[in-house]
C-alpha positions in Angstrom: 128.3 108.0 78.8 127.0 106.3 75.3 123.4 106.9 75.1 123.9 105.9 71.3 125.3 103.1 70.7 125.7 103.5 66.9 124.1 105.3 64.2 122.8 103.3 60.6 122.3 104.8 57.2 118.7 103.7 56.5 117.3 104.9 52.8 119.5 107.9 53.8 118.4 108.3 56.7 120.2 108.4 59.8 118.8 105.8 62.3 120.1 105.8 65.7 120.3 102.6 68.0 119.7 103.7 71.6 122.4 101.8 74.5 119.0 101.7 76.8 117.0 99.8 74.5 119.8 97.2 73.7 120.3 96.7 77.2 116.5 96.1 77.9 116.8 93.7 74.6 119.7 91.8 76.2 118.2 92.0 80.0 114.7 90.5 78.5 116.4 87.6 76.9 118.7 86.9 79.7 115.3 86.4 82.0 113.9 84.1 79.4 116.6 82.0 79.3 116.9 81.5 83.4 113.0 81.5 83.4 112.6 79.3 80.9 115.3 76.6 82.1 114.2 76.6 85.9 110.7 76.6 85.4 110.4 73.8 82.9 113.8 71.7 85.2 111.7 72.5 88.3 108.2 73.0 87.3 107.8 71.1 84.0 106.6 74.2 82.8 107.3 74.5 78.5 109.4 77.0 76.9 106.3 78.0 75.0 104.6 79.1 78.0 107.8 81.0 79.5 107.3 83.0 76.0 103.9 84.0 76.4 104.4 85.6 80.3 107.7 87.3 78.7 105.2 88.6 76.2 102.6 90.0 79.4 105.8 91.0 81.8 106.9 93.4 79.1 103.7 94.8 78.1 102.4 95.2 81.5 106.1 96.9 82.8 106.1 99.2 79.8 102.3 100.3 80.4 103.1 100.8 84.4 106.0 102.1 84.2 105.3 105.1 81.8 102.2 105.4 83.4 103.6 106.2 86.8 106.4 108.4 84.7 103.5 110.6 83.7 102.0 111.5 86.9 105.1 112.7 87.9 104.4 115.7 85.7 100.4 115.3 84.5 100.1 119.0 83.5 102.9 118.7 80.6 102.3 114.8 79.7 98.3 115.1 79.7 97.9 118.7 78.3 98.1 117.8 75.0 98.3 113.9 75.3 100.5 114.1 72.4 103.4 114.8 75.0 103.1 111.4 76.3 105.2 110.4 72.9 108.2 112.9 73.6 111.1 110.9 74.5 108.8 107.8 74.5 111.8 105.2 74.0 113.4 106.4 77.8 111.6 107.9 81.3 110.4 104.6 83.3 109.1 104.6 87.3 110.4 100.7 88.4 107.6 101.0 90.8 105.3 101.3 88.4 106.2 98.3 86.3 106.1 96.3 89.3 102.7 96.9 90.7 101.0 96.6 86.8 103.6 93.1 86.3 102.2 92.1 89.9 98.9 91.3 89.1 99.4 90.6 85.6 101.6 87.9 86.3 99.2 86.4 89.0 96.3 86.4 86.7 98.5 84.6 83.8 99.7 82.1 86.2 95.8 81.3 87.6 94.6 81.3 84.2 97.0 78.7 83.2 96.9 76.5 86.1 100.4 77.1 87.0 102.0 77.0 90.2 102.1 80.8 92.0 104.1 80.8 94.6 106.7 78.6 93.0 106.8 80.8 90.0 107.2 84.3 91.5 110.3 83.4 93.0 111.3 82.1 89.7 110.5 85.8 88.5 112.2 87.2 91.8 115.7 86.0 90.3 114.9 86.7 86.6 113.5 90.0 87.4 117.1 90.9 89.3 118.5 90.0 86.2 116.3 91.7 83.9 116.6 94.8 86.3 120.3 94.9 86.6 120.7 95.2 82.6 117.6 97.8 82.4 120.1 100.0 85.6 123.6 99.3 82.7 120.9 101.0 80.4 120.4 103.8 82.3 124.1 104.4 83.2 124.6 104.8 79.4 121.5 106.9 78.9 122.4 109.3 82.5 118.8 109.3 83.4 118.0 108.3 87.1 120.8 109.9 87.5 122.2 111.2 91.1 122.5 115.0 92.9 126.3 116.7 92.8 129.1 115.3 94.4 132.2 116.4 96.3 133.0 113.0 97.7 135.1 110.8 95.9 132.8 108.6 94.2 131.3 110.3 91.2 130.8 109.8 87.7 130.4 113.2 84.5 128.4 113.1 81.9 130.1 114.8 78.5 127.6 113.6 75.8 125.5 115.9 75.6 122.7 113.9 74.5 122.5 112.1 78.1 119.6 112.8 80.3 122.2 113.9 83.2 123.7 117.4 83.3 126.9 117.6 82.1 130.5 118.6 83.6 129.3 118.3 87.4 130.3 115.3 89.5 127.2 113.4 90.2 126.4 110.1 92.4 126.8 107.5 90.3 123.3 106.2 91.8 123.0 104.2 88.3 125.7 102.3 89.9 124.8 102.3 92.9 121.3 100.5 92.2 123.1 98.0 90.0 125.1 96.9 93.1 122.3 96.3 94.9 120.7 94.2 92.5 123.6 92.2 91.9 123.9 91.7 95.8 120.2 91.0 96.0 120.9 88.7 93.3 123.5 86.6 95.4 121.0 86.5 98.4 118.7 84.5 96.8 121.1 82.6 95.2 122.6 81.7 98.0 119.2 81.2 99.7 117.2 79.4 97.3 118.3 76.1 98.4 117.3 76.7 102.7 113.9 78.5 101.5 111.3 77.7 104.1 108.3 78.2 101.8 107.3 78.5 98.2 107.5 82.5 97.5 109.7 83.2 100.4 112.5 84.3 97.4 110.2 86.8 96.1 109.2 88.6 99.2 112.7 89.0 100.1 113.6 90.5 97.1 110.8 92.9 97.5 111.8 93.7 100.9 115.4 94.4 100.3 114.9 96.1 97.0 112.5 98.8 98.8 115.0 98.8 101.3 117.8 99.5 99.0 116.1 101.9 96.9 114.8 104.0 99.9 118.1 104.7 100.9 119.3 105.0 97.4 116.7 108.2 96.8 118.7 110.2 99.4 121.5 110.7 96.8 119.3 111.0 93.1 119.5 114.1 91.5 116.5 114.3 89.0 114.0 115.8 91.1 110.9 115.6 88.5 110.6 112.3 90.0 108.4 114.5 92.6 108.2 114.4 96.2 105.4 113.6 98.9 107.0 116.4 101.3 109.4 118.5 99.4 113.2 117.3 100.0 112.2 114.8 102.6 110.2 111.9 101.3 110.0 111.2 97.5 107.3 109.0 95.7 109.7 106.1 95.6 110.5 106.2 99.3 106.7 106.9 100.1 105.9 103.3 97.9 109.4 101.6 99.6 108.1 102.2 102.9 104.7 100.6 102.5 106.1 97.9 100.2 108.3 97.1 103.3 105.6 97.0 105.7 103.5 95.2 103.7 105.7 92.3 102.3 107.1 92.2 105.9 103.6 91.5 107.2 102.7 88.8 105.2 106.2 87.5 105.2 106.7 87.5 109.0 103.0 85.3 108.7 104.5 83.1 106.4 107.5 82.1 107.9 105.7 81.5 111.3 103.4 78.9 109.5 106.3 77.4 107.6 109.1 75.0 107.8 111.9 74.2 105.5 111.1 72.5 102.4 113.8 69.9 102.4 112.9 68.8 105.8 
């Protein structure tokens, strides 16, 4: 597609501005504007403080998710460690953003007093959000990108400075995750209001997502992504199927305990 989205002159030096990284940009301001405006409307929670977990959430997802990038392939990222620079600016695991954001964003929230449960599913919504932008990003870039096609859904890749091969029909699996999250999005839209507990939006989301994205790995094409059993089971669907059973646990718990919170 565009992985460059334009090109500047800077002290005569050509300066190129990457279509991922303005997405990211646009997708991380979009979540502080919902996160901000709910959590201070329904928590009393201050801008200021909706700044400084923006600050955490991107430095944790960042740290996670190239983290979990470079185990897919330790022997060339590790040996030298100076690899772990090439291509810095693209190549993150989701999964691994999530499980480093988890925790980080639980320990901000205990630190300063605020309201868990409550404020995860305020995440849940601006994560969707922030997600869906960071998938428009890679779309442009063609990383993530999806196995050949003969079917009649497929997307090429011409510029040869995408991360997809060019001049094959591929699954556009870019697109394909952005649906999701934009139907995952409506769920909880439309659900927020009959929620039977505080955090009930956030374990959904995590349920369908590794739902979604199980089914989703059947039809991506970059296979350094690695596998658990080659061709049959991938690292994402290995995490997606112990996310599910997880968050389905504790959720099924949950909602036995529970009862609506407008009651």
């Amino acid at each position: 597609m565009h992985p460059i989205l334009f090109t500047l002159d800077m002290f005569g030096k050509p300066v190129s501005i990457h279509t991922y990284g303005v997405m990211i940009a646009l997708g991380a301001f979009a979540f502080y504007i919902y996160g901000s405006t709910i959590a201070k409307k329904e928590l009393g929670i201050p801008p200021e403080t909706i700044q400084a977990l923006a600050r955490i959430i991107i430095i944790s997802a960042v740290i996670g998710g190239k983290l979990f990038y470079y185990l897919e392939e330790p022997s060339f990222y590790f040996s030298p460690p100076s690899n772990m620079l090439v291509n810095f600016r693209t190549g993150f695991v989701f999964y691994g953003s999530l499980l480093f954001v988890i925790p980080s964003v639980i320990w901000f929230y205990r630190k300063h007093k605020l309201p868990v449960m409550p404020m995860l599913d305020i995440i849940a919504i601006g994560g969707l959000i922030l997600h869906a932008f960071g998938r428009m990003g890679c779309f442009f870039a063609g990383c993530c990108y999806g196995s050949e096609t003969d079917g009649p859904i497929f997307i090429t890749f011409t510029d040869a400075a995408t991360s997809a091969p060019t001049n094959v029909h591929l699954h556009p699996t870019q697109l394909y995750s952005l649906t999701m999250l934009l139907g995952i999005l409506a769920i909880l839209l439309m659900f927020k209001r009959h929620k039977r507990f505080e955090g009930q939006l956030f374990f959904i989301y995590l349920m369908l997502y590794a739902i979604g994205r199980g089914f989703i790995e059947i039809f991506r094409g970059d296979l350094r992504r690695g596998f658990i059993i080659e061709d049959i089971l991938s690292h994402s669907q290995l995490i997606s199927i112990m996310l599910i059973a997880v968050v389905g646990f504790i959720y099924i718990r949950m909602l036995k305990k529970s009862k609506p919170l407008d009651s």
